[in-house]
C-alpha positions as CSV (number, residue, x, y, z in Angstrom):
1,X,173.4,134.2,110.4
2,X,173.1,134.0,106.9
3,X,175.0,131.5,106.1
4,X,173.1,129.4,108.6
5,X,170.0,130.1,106.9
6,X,171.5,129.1,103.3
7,X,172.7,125.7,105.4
8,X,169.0,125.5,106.8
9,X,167.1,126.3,103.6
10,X,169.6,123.7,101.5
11,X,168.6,120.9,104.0
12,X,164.7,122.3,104.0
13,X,165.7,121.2,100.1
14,X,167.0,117.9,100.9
15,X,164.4,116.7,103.0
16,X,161.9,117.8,100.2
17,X,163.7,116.3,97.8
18,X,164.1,112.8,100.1
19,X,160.2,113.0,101.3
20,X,159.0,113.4,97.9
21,X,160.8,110.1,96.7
22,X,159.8,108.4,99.3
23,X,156.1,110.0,98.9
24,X,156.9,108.5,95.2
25,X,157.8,104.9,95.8
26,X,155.2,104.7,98.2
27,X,153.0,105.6,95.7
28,X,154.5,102.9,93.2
29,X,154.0,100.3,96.0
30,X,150.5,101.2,96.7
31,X,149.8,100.3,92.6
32,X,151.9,97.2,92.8
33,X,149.7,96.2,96.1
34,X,146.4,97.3,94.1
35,X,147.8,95.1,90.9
36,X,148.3,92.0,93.3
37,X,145.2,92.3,94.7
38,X,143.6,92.7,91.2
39,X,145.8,89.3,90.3
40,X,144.9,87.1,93.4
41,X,140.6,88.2,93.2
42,X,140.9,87.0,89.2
43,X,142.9,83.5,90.2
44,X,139.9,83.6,93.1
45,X,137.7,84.2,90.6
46,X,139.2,81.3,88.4
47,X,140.1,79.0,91.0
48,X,135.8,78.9,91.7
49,X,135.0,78.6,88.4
50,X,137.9,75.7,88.0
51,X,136.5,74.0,91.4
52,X,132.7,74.3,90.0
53,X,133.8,72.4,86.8
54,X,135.4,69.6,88.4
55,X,132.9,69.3,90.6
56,X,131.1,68.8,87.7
57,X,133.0,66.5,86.0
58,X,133.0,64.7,89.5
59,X,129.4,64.4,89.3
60,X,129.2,63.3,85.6
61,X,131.8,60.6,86.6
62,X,129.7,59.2,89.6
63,X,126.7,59.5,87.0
64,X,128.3,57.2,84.3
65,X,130.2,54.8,87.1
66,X,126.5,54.6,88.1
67,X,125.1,53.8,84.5
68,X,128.2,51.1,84.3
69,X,127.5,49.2,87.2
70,X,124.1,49.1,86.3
71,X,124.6,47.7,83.1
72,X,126.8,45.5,84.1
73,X,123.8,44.0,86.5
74,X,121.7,43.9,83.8
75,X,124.2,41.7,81.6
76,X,124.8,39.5,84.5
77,X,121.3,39.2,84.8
78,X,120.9,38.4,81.0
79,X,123.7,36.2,80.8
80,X,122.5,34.0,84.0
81,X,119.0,33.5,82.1
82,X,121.2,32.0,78.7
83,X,121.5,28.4,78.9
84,X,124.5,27.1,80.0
85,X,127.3,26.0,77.4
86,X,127.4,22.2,76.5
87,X,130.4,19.9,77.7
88,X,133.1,19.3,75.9
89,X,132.3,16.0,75.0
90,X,129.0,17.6,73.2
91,X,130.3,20.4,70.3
92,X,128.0,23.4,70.4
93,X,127.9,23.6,66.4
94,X,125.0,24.5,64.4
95,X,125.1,22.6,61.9
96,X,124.5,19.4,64.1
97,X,121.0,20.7,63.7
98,X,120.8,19.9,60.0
99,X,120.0,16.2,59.4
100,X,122.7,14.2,58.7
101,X,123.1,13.3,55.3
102,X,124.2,9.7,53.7
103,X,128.1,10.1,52.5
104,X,126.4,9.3,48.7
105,X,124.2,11.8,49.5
106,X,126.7,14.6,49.8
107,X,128.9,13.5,47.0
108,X,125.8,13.8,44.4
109,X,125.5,17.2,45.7
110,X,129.1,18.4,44.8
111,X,128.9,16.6,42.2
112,X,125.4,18.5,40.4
113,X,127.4,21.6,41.8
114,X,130.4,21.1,39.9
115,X,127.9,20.3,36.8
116,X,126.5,23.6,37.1
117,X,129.5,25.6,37.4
């Protein structure tokens, strides 16, 4: 009988032994569970904040695409009131608004410039 209870008490022992590791890991799974949860609230947390800033940026896009087009009115609205180019046979130049001068004319000029240089 007493060797029975020496067999009995020795597996008493190994069942301690087993339910406190397992008591153990359960415990070091419980803190991996809490430090996952901890991990997936903050990328929560910074997934809103990242969906809030784009939004955002969304907005301020629609804003200036908004600001463009209606620029791009007013031009068109500007450029509609200009007169309209000349045809080609008819240069657009300035200078056909100075009065033409006589070919004599233009060579006293350079000439009274060249003097004065």
């Amino acid at each position: 009988m007493l060797t029975e209870l020496e067999t009995l008490s020795q597996n008493i022992g190994k069942l301690i032994a087993i339910s406190q590791r397992h008591h153990e890991a359960r415990l070091a799974l419980e803190e991996q569970l809490a430090q996952a949860r901890a991990e997936a609230e903050a990328t929560r947390t910074e997934l809103a904040l990242l969906r809030e800033e784009r939004n955002a940026l969304q907005a301020e896009r629609d804003a200036l695409s908004a600001k463009i087009d209606d620029a791009q009115v007013r031009l068109n609205a500007i450029l509609e009131k200009l007169p309209r180019a000349r045809a080609n046979s008819e240069p657009d130049n300035q200078l056909d608004l100075l009065e033409p001068a006589s070919h004599d004319e233009a060579e006293r000029d350079v000439s009274r410039h060249g003097e004065n240089a």
